[in-house]
VMD Tcl script that builds the backbone (N, CA, C; Angstrom):
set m [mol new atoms 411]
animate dup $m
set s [atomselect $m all]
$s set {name element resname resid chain x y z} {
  {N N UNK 1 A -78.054 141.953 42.004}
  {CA C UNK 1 A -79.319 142.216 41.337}
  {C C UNK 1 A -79.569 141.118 40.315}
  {N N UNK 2 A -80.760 140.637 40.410}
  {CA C UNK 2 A -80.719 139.545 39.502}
  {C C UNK 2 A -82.411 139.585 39.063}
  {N N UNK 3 A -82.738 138.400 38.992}
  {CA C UNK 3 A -84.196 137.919 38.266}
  {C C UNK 3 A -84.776 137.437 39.037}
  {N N UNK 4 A -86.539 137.656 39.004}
  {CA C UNK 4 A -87.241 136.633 40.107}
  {C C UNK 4 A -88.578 136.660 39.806}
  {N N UNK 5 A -89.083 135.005 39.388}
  {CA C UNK 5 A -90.313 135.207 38.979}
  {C C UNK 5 A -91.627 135.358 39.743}
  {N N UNK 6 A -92.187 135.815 39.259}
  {CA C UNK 6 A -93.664 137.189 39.898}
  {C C UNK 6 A -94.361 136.034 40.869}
  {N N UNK 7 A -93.945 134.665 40.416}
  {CA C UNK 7 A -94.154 133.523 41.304}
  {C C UNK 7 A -94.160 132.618 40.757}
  {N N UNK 8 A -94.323 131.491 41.919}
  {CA C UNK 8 A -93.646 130.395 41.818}
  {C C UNK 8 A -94.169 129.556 41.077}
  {N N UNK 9 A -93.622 128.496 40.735}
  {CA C UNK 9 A -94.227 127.574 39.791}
  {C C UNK 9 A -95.362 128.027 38.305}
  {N N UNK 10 A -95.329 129.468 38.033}
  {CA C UNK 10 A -95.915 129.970 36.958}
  {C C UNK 10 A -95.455 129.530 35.857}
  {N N UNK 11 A -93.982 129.454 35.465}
  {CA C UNK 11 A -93.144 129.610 34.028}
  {C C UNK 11 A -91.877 128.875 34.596}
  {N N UNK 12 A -91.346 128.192 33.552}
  {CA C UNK 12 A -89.642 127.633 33.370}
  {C C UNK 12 A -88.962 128.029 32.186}
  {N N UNK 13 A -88.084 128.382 32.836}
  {CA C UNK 13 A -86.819 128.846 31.176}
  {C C UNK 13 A -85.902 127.554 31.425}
  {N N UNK 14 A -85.877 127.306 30.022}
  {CA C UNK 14 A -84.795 126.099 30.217}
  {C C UNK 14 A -83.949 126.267 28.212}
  {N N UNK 15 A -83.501 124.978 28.032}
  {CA C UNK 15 A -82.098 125.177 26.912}
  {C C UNK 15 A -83.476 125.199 25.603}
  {N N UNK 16 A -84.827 124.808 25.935}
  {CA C UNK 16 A -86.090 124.997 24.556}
  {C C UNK 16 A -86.921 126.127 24.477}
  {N N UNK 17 A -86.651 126.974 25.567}
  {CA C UNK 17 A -86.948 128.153 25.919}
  {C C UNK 17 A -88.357 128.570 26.918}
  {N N UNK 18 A -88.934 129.545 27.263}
  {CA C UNK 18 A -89.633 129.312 28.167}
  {C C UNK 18 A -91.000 128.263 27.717}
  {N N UNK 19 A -91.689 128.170 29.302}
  {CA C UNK 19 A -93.262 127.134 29.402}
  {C C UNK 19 A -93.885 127.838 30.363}
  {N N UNK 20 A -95.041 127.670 30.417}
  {CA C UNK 20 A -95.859 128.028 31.436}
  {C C UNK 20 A -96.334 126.765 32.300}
  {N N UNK 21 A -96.374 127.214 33.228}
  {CA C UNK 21 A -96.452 125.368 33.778}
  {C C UNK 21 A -97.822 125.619 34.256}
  {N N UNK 22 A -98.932 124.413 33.775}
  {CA C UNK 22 A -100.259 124.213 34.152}
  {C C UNK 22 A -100.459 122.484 35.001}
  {N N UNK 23 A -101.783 122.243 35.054}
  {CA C UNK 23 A -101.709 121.041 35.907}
  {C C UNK 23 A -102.869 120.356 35.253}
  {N N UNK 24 A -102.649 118.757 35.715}
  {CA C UNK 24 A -103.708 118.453 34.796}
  {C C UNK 24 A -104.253 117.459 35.805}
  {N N UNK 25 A -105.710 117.826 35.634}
  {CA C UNK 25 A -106.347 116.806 36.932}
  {C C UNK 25 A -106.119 115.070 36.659}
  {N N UNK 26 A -105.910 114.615 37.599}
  {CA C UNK 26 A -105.440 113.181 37.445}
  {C C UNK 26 A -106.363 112.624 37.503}
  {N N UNK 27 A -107.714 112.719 37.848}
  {CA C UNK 27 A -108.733 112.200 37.365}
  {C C UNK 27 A -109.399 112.186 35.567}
  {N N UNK 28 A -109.639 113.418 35.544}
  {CA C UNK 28 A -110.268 113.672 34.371}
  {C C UNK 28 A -109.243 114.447 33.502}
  {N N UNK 29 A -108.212 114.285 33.821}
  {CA C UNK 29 A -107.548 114.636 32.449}
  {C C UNK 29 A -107.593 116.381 31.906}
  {N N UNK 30 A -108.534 117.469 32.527}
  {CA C UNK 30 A -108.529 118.583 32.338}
  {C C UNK 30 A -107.584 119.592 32.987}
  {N N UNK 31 A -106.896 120.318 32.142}
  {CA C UNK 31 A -105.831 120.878 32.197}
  {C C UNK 31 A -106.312 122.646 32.892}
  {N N UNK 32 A -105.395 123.318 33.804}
  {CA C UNK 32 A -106.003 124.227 34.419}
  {C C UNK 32 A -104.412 125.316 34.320}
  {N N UNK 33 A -104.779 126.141 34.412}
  {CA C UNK 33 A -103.401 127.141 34.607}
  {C C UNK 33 A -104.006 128.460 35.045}
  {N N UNK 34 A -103.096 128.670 36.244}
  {CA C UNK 34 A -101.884 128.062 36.415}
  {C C UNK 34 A -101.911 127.033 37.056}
  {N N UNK 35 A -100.670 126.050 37.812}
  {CA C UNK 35 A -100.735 125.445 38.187}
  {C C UNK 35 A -101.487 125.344 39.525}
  {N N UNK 36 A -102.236 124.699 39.626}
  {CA C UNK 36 A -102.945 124.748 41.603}
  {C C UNK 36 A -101.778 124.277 42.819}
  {N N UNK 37 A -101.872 125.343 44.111}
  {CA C UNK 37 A -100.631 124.927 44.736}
  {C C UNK 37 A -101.742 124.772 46.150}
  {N N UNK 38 A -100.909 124.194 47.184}
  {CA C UNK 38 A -101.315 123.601 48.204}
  {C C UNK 38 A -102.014 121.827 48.009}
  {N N UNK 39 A -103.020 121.760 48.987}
  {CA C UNK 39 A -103.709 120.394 49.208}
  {C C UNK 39 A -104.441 120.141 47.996}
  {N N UNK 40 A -104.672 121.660 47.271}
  {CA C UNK 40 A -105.661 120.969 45.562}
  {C C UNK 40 A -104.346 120.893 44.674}
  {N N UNK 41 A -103.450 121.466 45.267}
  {CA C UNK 41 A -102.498 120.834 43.737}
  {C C UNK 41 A -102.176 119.211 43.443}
  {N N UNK 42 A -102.322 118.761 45.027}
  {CA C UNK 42 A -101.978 117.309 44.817}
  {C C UNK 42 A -102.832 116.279 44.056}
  {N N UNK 43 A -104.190 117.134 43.504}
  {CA C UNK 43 A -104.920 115.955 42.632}
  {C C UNK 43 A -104.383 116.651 41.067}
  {N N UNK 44 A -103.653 117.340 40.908}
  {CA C UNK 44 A -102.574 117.426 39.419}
  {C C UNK 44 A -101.368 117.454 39.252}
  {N N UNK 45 A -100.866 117.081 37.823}
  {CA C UNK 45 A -99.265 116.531 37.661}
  {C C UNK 45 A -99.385 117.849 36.691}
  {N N UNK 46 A -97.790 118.415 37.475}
  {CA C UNK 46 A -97.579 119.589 36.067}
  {C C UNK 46 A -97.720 119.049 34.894}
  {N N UNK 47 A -97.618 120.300 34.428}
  {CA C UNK 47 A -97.247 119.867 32.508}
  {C C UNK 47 A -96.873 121.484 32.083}
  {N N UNK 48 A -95.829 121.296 31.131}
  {CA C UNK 48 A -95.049 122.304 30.491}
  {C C UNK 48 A -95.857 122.695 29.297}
  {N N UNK 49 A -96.591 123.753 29.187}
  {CA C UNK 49 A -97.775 124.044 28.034}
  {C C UNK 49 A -96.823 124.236 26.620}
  {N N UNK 50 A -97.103 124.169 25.537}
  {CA C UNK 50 A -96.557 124.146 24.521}
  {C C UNK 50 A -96.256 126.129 24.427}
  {N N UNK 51 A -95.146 126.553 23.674}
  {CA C UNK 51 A -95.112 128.172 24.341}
  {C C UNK 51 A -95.731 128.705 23.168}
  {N N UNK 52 A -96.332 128.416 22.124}
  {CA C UNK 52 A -97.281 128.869 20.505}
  {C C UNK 52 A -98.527 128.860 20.779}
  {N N UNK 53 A -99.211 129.962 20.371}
  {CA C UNK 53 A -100.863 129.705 20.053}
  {C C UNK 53 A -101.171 130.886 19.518}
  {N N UNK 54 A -102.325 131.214 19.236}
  {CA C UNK 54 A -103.425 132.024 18.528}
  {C C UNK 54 A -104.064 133.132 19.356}
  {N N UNK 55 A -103.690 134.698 19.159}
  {CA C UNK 55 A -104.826 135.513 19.950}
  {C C UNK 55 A -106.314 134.675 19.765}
  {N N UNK 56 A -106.950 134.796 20.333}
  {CA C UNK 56 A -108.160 134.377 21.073}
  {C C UNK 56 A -109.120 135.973 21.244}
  {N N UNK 57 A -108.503 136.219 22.202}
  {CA C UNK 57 A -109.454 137.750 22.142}
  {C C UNK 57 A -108.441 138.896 22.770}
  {N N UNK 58 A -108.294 140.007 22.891}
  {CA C UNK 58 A -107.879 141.198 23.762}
  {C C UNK 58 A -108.253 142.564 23.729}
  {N N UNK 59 A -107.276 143.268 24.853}
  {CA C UNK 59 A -107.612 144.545 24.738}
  {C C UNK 59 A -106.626 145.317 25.313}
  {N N UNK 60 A -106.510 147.176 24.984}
  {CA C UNK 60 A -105.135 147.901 25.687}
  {C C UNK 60 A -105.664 148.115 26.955}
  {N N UNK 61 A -105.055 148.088 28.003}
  {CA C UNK 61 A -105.581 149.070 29.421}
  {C C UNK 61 A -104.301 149.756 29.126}
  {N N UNK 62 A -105.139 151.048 29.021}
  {CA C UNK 62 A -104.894 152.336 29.057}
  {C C UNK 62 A -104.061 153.523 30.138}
  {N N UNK 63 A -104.462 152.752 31.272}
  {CA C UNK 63 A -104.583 153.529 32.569}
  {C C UNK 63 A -104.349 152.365 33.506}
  {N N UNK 64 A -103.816 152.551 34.816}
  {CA C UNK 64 A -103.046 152.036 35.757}
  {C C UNK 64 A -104.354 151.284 36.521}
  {N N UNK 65 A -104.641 149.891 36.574}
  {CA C UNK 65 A -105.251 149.309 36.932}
  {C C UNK 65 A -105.337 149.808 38.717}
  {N N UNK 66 A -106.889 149.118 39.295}
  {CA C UNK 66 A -106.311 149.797 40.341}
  {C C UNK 66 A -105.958 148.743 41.467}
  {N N UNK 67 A -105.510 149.275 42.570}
  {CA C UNK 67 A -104.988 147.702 43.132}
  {C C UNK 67 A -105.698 146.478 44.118}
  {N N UNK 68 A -105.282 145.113 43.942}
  {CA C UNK 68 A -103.754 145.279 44.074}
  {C C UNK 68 A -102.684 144.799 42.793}
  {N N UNK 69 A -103.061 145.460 41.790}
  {CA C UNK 69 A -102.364 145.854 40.734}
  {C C UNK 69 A -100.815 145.973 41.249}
  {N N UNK 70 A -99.917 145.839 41.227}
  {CA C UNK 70 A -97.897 146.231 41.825}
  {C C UNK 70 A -97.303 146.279 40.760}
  {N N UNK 71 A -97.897 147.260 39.697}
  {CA C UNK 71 A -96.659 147.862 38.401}
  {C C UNK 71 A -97.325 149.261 38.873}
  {N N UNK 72 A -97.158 150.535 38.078}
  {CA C UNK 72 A -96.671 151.807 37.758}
  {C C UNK 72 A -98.243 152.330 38.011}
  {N N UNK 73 A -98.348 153.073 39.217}
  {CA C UNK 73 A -99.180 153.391 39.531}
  {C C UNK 73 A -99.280 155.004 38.985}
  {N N UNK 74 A -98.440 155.852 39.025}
  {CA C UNK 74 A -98.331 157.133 38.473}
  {C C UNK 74 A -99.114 157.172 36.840}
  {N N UNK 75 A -100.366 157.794 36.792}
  {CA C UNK 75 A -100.824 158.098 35.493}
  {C C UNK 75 A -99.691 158.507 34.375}
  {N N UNK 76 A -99.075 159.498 35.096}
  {CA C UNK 76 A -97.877 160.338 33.920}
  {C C UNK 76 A -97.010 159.447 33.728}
  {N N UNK 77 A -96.566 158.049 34.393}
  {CA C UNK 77 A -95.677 157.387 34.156}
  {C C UNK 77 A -96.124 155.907 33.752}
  {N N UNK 78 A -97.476 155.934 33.948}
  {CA C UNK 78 A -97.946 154.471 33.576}
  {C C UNK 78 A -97.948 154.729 31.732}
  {N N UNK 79 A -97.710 153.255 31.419}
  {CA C UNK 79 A -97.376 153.071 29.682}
  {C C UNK 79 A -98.260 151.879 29.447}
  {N N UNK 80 A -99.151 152.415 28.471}
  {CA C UNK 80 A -100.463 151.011 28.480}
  {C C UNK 80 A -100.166 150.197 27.559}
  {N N UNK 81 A -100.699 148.949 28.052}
  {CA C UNK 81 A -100.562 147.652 27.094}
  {C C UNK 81 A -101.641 147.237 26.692}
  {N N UNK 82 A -100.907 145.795 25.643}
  {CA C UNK 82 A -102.033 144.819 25.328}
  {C C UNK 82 A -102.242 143.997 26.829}
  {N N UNK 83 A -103.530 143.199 26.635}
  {CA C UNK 83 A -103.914 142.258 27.532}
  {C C UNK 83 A -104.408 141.356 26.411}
  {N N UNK 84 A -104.884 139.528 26.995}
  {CA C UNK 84 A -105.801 139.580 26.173}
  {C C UNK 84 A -105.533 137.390 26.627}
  {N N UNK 85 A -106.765 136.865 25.424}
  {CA C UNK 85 A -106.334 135.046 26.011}
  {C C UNK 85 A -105.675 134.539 24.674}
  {N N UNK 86 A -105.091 133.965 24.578}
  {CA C UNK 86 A -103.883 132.994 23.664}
  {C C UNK 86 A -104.292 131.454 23.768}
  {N N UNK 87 A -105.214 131.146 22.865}
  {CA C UNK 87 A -105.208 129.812 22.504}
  {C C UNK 87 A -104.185 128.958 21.940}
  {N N UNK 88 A -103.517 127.910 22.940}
  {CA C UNK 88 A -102.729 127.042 22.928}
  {C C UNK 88 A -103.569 125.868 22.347}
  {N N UNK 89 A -103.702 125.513 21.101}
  {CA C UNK 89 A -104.457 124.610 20.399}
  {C C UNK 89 A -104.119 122.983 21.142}
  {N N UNK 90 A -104.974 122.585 21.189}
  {CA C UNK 90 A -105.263 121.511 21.747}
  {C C UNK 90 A -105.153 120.641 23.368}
  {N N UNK 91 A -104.556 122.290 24.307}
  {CA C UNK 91 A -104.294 122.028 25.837}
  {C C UNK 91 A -105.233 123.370 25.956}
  {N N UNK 92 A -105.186 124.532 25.959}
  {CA C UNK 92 A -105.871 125.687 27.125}
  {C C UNK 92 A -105.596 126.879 26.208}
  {N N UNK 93 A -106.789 127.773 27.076}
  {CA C UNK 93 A -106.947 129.201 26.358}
  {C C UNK 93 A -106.278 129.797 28.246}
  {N N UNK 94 A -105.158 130.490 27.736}
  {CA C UNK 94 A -104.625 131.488 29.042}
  {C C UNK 94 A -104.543 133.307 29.206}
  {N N UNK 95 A -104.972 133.706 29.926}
  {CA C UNK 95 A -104.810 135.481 30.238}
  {C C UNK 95 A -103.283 135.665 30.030}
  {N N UNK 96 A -103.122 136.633 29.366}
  {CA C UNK 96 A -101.934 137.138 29.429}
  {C C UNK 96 A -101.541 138.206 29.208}
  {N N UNK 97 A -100.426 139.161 29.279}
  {CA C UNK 97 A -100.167 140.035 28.758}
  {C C UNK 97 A -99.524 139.945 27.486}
  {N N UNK 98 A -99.977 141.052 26.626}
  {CA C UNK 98 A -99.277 140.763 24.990}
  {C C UNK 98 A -97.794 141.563 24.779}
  {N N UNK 99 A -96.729 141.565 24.452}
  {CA C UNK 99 A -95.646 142.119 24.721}
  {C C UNK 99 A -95.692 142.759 22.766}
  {N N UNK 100 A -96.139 143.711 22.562}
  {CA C UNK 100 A -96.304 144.625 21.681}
  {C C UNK 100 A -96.693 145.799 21.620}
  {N N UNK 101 A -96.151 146.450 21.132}
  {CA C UNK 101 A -96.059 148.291 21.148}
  {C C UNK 101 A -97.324 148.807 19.762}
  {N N UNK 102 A -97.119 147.425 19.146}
  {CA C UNK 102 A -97.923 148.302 17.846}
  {C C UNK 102 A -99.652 147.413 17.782}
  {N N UNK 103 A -100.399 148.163 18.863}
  {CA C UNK 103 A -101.354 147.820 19.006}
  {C C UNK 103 A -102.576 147.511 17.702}
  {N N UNK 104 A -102.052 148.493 16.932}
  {CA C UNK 104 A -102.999 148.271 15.768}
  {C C UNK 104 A -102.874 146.958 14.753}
  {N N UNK 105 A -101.512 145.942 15.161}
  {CA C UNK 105 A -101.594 144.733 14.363}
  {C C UNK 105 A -101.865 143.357 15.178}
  {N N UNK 106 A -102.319 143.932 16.131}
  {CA C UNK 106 A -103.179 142.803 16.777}
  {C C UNK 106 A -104.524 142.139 16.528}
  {N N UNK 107 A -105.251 141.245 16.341}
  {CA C UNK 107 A -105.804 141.172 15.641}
  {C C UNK 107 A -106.243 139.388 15.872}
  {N N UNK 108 A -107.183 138.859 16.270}
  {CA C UNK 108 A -107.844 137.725 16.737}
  {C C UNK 108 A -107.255 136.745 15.541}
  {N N UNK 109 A -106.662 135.585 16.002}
  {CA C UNK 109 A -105.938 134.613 15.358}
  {C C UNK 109 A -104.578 134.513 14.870}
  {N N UNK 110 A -104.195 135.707 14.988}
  {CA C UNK 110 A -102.532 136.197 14.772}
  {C C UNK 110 A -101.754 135.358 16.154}
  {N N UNK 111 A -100.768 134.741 15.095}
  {CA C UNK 111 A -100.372 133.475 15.838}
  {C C UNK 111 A -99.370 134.436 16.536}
  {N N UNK 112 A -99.168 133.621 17.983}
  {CA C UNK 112 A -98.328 134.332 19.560}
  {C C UNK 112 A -97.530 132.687 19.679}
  {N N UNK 113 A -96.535 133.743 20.562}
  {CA C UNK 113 A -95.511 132.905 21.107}
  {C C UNK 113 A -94.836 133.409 22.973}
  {N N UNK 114 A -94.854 132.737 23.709}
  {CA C UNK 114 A -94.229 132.686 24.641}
  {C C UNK 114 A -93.129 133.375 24.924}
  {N N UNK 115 A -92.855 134.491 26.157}
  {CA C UNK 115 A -91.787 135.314 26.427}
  {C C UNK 115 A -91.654 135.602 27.368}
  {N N UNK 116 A -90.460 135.969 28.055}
  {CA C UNK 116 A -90.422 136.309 29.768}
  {C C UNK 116 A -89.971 137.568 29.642}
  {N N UNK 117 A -90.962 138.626 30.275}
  {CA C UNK 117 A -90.463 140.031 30.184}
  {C C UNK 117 A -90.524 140.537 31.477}
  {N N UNK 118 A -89.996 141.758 31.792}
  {CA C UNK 118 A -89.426 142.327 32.958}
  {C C UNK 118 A -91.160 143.367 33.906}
  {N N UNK 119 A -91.516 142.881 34.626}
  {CA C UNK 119 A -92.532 143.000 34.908}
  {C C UNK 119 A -92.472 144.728 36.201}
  {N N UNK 120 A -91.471 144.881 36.844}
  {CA C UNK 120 A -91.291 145.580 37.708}
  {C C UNK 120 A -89.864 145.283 38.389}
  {N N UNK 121 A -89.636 146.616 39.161}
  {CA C UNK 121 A -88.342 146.483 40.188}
  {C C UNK 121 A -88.407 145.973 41.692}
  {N N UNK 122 A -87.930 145.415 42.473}
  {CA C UNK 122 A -87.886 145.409 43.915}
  {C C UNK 122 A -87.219 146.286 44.475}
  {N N UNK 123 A -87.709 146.857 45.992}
  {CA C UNK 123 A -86.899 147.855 46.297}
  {C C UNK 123 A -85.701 147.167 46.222}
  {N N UNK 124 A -84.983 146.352 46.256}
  {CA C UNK 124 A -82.811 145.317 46.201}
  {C C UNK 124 A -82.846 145.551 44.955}
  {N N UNK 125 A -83.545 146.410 43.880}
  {CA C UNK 125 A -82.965 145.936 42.693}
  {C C UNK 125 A -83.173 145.166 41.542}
  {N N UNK 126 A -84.264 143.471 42.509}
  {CA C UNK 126 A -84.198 142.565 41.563}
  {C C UNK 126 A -85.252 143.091 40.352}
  {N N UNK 127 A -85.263 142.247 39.548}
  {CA C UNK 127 A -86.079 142.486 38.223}
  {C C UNK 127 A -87.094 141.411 38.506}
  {N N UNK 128 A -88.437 141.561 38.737}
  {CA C UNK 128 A -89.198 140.548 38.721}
  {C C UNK 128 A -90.019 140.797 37.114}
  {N N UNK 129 A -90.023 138.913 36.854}
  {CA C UNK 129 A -90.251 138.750 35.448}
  {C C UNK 129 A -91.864 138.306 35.594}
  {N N UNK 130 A -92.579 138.392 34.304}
  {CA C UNK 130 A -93.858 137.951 34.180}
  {C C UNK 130 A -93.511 137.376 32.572}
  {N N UNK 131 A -94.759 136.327 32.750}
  {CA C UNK 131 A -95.010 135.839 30.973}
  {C C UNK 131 A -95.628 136.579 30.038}
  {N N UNK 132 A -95.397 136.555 28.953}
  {CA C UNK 132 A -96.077 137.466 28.405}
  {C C UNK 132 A -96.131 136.756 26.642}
  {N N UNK 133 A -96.955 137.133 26.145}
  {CA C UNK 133 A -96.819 136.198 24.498}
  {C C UNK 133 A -96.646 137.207 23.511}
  {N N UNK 134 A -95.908 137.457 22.505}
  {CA C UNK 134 A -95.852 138.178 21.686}
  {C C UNK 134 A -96.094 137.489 20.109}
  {N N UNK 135 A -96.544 138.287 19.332}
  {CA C UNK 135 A -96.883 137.925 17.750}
  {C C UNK 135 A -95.629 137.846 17.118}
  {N N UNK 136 A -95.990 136.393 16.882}
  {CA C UNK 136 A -94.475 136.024 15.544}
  {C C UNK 136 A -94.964 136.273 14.649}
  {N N UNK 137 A -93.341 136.671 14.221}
  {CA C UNK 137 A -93.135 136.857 12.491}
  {C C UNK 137 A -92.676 135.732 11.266}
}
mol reanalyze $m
mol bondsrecalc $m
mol representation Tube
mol addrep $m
């Protein structure tokens, strides 16, 4: 049983801790995330996004999105979160999930940071991970 991310080329953990990996058009220089895969990825060169930025905007969903949503479909067992975008000052504003319980100190400009949290099970066991940004202290 191990780890496996929700997909490929989304995020890297390495010894500076996680990135989200975006692409940046080799023409014009505009940065996109996630990264583009297939025949359009080849007009961008990754880039490792800086893992700090600023709520931007969000909100809780409450209730079990519907699909193809693949977390906790059971009302009685679904547990609602933040959502919301994280301005990475001077590369990209990204969707994400917010990894906080105490919804009421969220709050537009409250500086976030980069995290890999446990997104769901596979039927083997594995733990598939998603990114997620949480508010530093």
């Amino acid at each position: 049983m191990g780890r496996v991310p929700i997909a490929d080329k989304l995020f890297t953990e390495g010894p500076e801790g996680p990135r989200l990996l975006a692409g940046r058009d080799r023409e014009t220089g505009k940065l996109v995330f996630p990264m583009p895969a297939g025949a359009e990825g080849r007009r961008y060169e990754q880039v490792a996004l800086s893992p700090k930025g600023r709520l931007w905007s969000y909100t809780v969903q409450r209730f079990p999105p519907k699909p193809p949503f693949q977390g906790e479909q059971d009302p009685a067992k679904f547990k609602p979160y933040a959502v919301g975008y994280v301005e990475i000052p001077g590369e990209i504003i990204v969707e994400t999930r917010l990894d906080t319980e105490s919804f009421n100190g969220l709050k537009v400009g409250l500086p976030m940071e980069l995290t890999i949290v446990p997104f769901r099970q596979t039927p083997e066991g594995d733990e598939v991970m998603t990114y997620a940004f949480k508010p530093t202290t």
